[in-house]
NUSESE-880226 format. One line per 4 residues: number of its first residue (from 1); their letters; for each residue y negated, z, x negated of C-alpha. Coordinates in Angstrom, 2 decimals, padded with zeros to 5 digits. Layout:
! NUSESE-880226
NUM> A> Y Z X ~ ...
END
This chain:
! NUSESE-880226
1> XXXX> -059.89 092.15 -071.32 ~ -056.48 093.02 -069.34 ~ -058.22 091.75 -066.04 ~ -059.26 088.50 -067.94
5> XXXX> -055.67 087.96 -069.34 ~ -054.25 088.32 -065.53 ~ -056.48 086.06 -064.26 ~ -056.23 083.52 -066.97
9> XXXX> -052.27 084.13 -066.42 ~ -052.63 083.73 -062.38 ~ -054.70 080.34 -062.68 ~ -052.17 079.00 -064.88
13> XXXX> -049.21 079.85 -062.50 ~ -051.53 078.06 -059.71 ~ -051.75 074.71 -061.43 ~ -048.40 074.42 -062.43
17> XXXX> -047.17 074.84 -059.07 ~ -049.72 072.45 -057.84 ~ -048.68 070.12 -060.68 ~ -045.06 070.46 -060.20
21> XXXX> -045.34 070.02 -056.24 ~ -047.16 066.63 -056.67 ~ -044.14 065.36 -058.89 ~ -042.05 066.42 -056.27
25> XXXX> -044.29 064.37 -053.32 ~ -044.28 061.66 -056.05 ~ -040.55 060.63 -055.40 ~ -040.63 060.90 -051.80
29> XXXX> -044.16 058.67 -051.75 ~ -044.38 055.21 -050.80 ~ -044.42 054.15 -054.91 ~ -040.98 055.34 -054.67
33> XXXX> -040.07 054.59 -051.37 ~ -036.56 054.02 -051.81 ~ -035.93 057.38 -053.57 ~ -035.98 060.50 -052.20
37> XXXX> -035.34 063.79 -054.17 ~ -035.86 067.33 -054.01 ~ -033.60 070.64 -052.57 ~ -031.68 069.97 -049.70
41> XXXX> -030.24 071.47 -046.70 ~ -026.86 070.24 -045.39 ~ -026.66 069.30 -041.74 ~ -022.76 068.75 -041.94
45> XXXX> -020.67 067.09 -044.45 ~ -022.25 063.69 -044.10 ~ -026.09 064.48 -043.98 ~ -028.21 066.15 -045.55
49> XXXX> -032.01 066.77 -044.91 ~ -034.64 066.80 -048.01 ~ -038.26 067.76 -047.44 ~ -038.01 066.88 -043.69
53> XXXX> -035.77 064.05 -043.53 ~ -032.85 063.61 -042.22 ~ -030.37 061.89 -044.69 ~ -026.96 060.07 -043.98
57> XXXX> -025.24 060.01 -046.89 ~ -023.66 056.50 -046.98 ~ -020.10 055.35 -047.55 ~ -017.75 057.70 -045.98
61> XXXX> -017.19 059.99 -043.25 ~ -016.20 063.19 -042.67 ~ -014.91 065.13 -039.26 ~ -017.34 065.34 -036.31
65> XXXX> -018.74 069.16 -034.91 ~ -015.43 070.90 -032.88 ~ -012.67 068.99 -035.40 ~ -009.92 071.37 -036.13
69> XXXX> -006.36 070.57 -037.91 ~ -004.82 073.68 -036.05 ~ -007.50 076.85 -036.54 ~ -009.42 075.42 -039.81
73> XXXX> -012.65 074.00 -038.29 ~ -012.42 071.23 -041.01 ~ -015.87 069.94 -039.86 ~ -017.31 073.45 -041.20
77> XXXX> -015.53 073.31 -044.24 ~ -016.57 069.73 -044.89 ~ -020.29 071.15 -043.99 ~ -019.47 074.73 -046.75
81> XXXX> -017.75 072.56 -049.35 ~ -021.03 069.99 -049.55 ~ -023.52 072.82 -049.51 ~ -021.19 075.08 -052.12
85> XXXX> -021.95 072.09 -054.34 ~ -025.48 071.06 -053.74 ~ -026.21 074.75 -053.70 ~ -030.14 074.76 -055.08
89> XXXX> -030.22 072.01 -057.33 ~ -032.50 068.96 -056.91 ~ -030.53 066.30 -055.03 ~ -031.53 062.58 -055.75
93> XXXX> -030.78 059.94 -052.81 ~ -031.47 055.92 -053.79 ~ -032.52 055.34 -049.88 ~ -030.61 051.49 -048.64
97> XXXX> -032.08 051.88 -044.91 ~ -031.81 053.58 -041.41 ~ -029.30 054.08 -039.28 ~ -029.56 054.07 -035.49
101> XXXX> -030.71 057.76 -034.80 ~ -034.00 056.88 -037.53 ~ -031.82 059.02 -040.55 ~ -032.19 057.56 -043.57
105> XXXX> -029.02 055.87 -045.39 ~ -028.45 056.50 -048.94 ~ -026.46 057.19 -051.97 ~ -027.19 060.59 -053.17
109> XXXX> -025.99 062.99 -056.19 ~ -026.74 066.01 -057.59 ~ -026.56 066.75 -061.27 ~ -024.87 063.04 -062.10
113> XXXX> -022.15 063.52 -059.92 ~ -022.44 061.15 -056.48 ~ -021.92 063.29 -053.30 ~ -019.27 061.15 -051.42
117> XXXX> -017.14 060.83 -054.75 ~ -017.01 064.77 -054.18 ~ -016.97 065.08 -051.07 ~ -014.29 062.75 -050.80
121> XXXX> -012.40 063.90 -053.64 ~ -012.16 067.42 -052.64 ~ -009.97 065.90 -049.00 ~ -013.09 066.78 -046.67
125> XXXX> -014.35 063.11 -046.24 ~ -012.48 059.78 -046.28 ~ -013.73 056.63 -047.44 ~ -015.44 053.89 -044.57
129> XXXX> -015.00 050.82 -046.24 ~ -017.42 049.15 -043.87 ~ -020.10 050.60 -045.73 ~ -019.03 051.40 -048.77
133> XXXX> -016.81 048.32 -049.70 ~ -014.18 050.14 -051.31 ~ -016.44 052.75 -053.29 ~ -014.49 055.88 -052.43
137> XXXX> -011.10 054.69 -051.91 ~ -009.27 055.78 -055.28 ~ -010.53 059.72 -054.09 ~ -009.08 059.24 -051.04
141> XXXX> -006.20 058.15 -052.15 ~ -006.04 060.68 -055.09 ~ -006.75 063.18 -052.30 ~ -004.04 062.40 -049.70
145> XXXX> -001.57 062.27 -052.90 ~ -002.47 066.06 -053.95 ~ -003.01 067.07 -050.16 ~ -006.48 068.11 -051.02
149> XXXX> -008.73 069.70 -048.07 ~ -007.98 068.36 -044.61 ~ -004.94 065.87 -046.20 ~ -002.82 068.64 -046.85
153> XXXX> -003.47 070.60 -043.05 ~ -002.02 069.94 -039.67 ~ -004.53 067.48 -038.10 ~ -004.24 066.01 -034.91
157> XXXX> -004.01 062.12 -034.72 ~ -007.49 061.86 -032.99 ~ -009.22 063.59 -035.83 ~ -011.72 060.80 -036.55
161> XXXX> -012.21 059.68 -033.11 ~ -012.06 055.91 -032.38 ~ -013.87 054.73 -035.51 ~ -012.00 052.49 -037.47
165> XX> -011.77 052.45 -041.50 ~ -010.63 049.10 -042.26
END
């Protein structure tokens, strides 16, 4: 009877995890090709990758690999400060296109809460206009008042390169 209980018990795990696995291909199939959702890894503090794919998360920008504002490597703490928050919750990303390296573009968030309105918030990602027409401004500004992350360090004055944010 125990052996019949276990078995019962094992076959039930098996087909919830098979049933729960095809919801989870479900967002990320071509009915909902312009979602993507699942547990993500972060690549740095601008893209993520979720079951494979690479995903730029649209609207701002945050320092490139090497950046430093004197010895804080504010590219890694942009990276830490995104995967702190994501830690291993489902992240869901409303996919808008590609970029030119094949990532996907999108808007993602994580528990209601948009990614680039934290990221940006917390001073380890600015707002590019360009792209996000204005979305993130107020948290940048908010940010630079309260010297929040990399607003309230040492940075040099080619910390973003020669992109432009107008």
């Amino acid at each position: 009877m125990k052996n019949h209980l276990v078995a019962i018990l094992a076959v039930s795990v098996l087909i919830t995890q098979a049933a729960c696995s095809y919801d989870v291909e479900a967002d990320t199939s071509s009915d909902a090709a312009d979602t993507v959702a699942g547990v993500a890894s972060v690549v740095d503090g601008d893209t993520i990758e979720i079951h494979g794919k690479k995903i730029r998360l649209s609207g701002y920008d945050t320092p490139e690999r090497g950046a430093r504002c004197g010895p804080v490597n504010v590219y890694q703490k942009a990276a830490f400060a995104l995967s702190d928050f994501i830690g291993q919750r489902t992240v869901s990303c409303a996919v808008t296109g590609t970029d030119r390296w094949d990532r996907l573009v999108a808007t993602c968030s994580v528990g209601g809460k948009d990614l680039g309105d934290f990221i940006v918030s917390e001073g380890w990602g600015r707002d590019w206009p360009q792209y996000s027409q204005g979305r993130y401004a107020d948290e940048e500004k908010r940010a630079r008042a309260t010297k929040s992350g990399l607003w309230g360090l040492d940075c040099p004055a080619d910390l973003w390169g020669n992109r432009t944010y107008n």
